[in-house]
N, CA, C and O of each residue as an XYZ file, in Angstrom:
332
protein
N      82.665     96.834     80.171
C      83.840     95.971     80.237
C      84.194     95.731     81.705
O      84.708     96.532     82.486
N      83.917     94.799     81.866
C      84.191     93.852     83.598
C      86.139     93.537     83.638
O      86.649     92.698     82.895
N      86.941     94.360     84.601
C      88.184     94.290     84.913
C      88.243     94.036     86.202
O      87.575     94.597     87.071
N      89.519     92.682     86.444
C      89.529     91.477     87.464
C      90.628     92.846     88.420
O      91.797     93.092     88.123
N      90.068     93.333     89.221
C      90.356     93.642     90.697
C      91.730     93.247     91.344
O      91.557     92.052     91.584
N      93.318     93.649     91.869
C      94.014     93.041     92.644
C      94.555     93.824     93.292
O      94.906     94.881     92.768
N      94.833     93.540     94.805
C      95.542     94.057     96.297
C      97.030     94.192     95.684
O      97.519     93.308     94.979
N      97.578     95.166     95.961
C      99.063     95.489     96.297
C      99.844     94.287     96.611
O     100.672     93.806     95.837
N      99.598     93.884     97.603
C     100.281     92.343     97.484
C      99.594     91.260     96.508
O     100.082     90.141     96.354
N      98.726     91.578     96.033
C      98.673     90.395     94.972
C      99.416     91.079     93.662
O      99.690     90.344     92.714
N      99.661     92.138     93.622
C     100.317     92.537     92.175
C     101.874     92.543     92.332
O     102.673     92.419     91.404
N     102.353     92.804     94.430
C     103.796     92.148     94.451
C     104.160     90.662     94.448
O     105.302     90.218     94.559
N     102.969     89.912     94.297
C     103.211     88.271     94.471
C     103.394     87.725     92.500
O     104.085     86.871     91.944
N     102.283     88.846     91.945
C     102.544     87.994     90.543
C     103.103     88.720     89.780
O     102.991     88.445     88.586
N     103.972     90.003     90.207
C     104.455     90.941     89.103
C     105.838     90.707     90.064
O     105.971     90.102     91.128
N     106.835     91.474     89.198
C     108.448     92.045     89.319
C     108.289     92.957     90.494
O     109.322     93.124     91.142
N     107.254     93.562     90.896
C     107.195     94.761     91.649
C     106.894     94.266     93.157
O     106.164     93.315     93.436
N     107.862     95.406     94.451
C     107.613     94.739     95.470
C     106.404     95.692     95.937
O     106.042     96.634     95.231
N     105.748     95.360     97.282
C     105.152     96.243     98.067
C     105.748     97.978     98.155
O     105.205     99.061     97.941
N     106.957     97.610     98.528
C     107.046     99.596     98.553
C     107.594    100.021     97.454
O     107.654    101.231     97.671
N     108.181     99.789     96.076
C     108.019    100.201     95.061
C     106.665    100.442     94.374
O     106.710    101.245     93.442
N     105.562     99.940     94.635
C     104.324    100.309     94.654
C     103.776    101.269     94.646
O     103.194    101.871     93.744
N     104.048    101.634     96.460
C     103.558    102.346     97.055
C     104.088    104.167     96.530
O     103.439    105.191     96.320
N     106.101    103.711     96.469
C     106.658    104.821     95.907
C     105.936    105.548     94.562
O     105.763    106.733     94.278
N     105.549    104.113     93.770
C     105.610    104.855     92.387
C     103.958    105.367     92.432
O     103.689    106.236     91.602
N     102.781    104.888     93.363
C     101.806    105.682     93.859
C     102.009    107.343     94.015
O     101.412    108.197     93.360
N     102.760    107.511     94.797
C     103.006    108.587     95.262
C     103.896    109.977     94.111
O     103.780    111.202     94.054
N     104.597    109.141     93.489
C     105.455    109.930     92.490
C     105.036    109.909     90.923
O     105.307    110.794     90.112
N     104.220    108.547     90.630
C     102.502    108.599     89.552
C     103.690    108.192     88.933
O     103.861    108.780     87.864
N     104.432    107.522     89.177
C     105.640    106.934     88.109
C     104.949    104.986     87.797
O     105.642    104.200     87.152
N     103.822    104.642     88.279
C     103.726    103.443     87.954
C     102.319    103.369     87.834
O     101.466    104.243     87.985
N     102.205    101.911     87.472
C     100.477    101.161     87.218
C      99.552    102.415     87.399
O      99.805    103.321     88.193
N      98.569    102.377     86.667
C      97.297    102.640     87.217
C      97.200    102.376     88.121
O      98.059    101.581     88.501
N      96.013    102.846     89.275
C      95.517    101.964     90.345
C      93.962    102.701     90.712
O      93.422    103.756     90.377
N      93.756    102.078     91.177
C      92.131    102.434     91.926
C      92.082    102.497     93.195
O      92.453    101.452     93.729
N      91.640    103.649     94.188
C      91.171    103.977     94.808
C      90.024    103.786     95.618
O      89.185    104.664     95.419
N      89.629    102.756     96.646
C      88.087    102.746     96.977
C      88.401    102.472     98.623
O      89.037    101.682     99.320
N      87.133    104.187     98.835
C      87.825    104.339    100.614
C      89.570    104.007    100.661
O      90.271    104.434     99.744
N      90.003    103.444    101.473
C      91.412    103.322    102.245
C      92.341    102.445    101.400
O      93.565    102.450    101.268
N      91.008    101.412    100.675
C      91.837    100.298     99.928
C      92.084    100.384     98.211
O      91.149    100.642     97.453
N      93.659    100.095     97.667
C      94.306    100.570     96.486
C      94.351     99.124     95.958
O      94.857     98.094     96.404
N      93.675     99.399     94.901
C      93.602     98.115     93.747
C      94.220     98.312     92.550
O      94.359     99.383     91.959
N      94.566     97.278     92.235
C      94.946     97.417     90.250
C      94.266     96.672     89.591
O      93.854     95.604     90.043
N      93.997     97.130     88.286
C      93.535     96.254     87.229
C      94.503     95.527     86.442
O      95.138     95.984     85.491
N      94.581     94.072     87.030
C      95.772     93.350     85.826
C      95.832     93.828     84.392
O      96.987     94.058     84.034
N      94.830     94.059     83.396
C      95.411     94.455     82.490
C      96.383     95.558     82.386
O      97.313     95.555     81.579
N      96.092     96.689     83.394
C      96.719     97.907     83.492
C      98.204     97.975     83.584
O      99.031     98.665     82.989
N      98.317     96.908     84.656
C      99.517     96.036     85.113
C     100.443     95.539     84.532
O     101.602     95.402     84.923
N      99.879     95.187     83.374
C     100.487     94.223     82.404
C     100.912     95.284     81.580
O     102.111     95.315     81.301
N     100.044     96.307     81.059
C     100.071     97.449     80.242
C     101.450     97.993     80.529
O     102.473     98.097     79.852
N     101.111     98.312     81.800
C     102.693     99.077     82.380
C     103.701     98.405     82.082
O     104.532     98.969     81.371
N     103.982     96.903     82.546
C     105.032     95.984     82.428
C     105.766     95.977     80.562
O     106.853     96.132     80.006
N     104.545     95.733     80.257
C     105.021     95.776     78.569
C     105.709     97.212     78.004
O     106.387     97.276     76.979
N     105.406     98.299     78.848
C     105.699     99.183     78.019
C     107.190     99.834     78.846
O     107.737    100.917     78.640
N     107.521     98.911     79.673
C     108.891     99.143     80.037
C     110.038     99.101     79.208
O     110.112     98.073     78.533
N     111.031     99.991     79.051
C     112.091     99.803     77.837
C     113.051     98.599     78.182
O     113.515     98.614     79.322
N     113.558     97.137     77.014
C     114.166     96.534     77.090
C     115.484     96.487     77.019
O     115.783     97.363     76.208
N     116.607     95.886     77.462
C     118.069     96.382     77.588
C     118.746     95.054     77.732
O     118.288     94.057     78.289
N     120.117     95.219     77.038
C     120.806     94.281     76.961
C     121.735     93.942     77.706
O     122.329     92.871     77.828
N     121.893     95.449     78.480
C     123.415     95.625     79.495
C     122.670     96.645     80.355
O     121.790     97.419     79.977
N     123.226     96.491     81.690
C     123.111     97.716     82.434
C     123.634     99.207     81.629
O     122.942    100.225     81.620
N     125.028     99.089     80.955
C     124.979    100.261     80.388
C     123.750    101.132     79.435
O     123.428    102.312     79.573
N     123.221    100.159     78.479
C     122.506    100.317     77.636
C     120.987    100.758     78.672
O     120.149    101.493     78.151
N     120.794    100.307     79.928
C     119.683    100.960     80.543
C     120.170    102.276     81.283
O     119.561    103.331     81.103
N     120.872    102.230     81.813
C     121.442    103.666     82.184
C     121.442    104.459     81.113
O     120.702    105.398     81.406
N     121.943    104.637     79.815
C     121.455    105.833     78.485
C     120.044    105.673     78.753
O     119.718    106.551     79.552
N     118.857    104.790     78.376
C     117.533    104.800     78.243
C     117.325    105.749     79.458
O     116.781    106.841     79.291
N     117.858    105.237     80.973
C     116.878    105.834     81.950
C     117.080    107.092     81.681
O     116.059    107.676     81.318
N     118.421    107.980     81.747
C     119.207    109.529     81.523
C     118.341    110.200     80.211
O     118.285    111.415     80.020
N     117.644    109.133     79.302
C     117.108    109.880     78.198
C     115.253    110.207     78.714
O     114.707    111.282     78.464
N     114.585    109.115     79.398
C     113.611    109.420     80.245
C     113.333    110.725     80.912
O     112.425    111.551     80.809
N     114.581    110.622     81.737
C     114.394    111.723     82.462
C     114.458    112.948     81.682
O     113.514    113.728     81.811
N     115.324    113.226     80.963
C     115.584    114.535     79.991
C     114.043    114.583     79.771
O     113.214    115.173     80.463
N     113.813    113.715     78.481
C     112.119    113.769     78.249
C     111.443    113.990     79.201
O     110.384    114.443     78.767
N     111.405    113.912     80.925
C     110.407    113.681     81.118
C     110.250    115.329     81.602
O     109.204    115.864     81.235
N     111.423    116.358     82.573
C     111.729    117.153     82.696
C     111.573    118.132     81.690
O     111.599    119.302     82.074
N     111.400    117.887     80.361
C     111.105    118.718     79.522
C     109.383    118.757     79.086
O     108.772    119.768     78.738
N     109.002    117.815     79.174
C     107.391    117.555     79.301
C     106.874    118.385     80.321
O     105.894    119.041     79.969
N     107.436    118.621     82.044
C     107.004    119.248     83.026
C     107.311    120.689     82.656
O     106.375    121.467     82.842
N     108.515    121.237     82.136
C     109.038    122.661     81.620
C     108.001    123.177     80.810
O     107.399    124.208     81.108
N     107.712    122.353     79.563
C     106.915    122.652     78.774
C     105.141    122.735     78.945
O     104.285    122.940     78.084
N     105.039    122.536     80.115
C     103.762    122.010     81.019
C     103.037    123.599     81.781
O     101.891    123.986     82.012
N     104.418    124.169     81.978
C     104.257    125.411     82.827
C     103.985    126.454     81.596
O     103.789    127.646     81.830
Protein backbone atom coordinates (compact mmCIF):
# COMPACT_ATOMS: atom_id res chain seq x y z
CA UNK A 1 0.00 0.00 0.00
CA UNK A 2 1.68 3.28 -1.54
CA UNK A 3 0.91 6.43 1.17
CA UNK A 4 1.20 10.16 -0.33
CA UNK A 5 4.14 11.69 1.87
CA UNK A 6 3.65 15.50 3.53
CA UNK A 7 6.14 18.27 5.21
CA UNK A 8 4.94 19.85 8.45
CA UNK A 9 4.10 22.81 6.62
CA UNK A 10 2.20 21.13 4.13
CA UNK A 11 -0.02 19.46 6.86
CA UNK A 12 -0.09 23.27 8.58
CA UNK A 13 -1.23 24.69 5.11
CA UNK A 14 -4.09 21.96 4.53
CA UNK A 15 -5.07 20.94 8.05
CA UNK A 16 -6.45 23.11 11.31
CA UNK A 17 -2.99 22.50 12.73
CA UNK A 18 -0.20 25.14 12.92
CA UNK A 19 3.61 24.48 12.64
CA UNK A 20 4.31 24.45 16.46
CA UNK A 21 1.31 22.63 17.56
CA UNK A 22 2.85 19.97 15.47
CA UNK A 23 5.88 20.03 16.63
CA UNK A 24 4.37 20.16 20.47
CA UNK A 25 2.13 17.30 19.92
CA UNK A 26 5.47 15.40 18.31
CA UNK A 27 7.07 15.70 21.35
CA UNK A 28 4.18 14.93 23.91
CA UNK A 29 2.83 11.84 21.12
CA UNK A 30 -0.47 13.72 21.65
CA UNK A 31 -0.95 14.01 17.71
CA UNK A 32 -0.78 12.53 13.96
CA UNK A 33 1.34 9.83 13.26
CA UNK A 34 4.42 10.93 11.63
CA UNK A 35 7.51 9.54 9.99
CA UNK A 36 10.83 10.00 10.63
CA UNK A 37 13.59 9.93 7.79
CA UNK A 38 17.18 11.28 8.88
CA UNK A 39 16.31 15.04 10.17
CA UNK A 40 13.15 15.27 8.01
CA UNK A 41 9.33 14.60 9.73
CA UNK A 42 6.61 13.59 7.36
CA UNK A 43 2.94 12.60 7.63
CA UNK A 44 0.82 10.37 5.89
CA UNK A 45 -2.46 12.27 4.89
CA UNK A 46 -4.50 9.47 5.60
CA UNK A 47 -3.07 9.33 9.15
CA UNK A 48 -3.87 12.98 9.28
CA UNK A 49 -7.15 12.76 8.42
CA UNK A 50 -7.45 9.67 10.80
CA UNK A 51 -6.45 11.92 13.64
CA UNK A 52 -8.72 14.86 12.53
CA UNK A 53 -11.82 12.56 12.40
CA UNK A 54 -11.32 11.09 15.55
CA UNK A 55 -11.32 14.39 17.39
CA UNK A 56 -14.38 14.77 19.84
CA UNK A 57 -17.21 17.13 18.44
CA UNK A 58 -18.80 20.00 20.62
CA UNK A 59 -21.43 22.32 20.56
CA UNK A 60 -20.22 24.93 23.16
CA UNK A 61 -16.98 25.59 24.63
CA UNK A 62 -18.56 24.35 27.81
CA UNK A 63 -19.49 21.05 26.42
CA UNK A 64 -15.57 20.75 25.24
CA UNK A 65 -14.14 21.64 28.44
CA UNK A 66 -16.24 18.36 30.23
CA UNK A 67 -14.89 16.19 27.08
CA UNK A 68 -11.26 17.59 27.49
CA UNK A 69 -11.37 17.11 31.85
CA UNK A 70 -12.82 13.55 30.93
CA UNK A 71 -9.66 12.80 28.46
CA UNK A 72 -7.44 13.61 30.76
CA UNK A 73 -8.92 11.55 33.75
CA UNK A 74 -8.87 8.61 31.11
CA UNK A 75 -5.80 9.34 29.99
CA UNK A 76 -3.92 9.56 33.55
CA UNK A 77 -5.52 6.48 34.48
CA UNK A 78 -4.30 4.51 31.35
CA UNK A 79 -0.55 5.78 32.44
CA UNK A 80 -1.39 4.64 36.41
CA UNK A 81 -2.58 1.53 35.18
CA UNK A 82 0.50 1.21 32.77
CA UNK A 83 2.94 1.07 35.78
Amino acid sequence: MEHQLITEKQVAQRFPFSKSWLQKARMTGTGPEYIKIRARVFYKIDAVEEYLSAQPTCNSTAEYDTNQKARLRNKASATQGAH
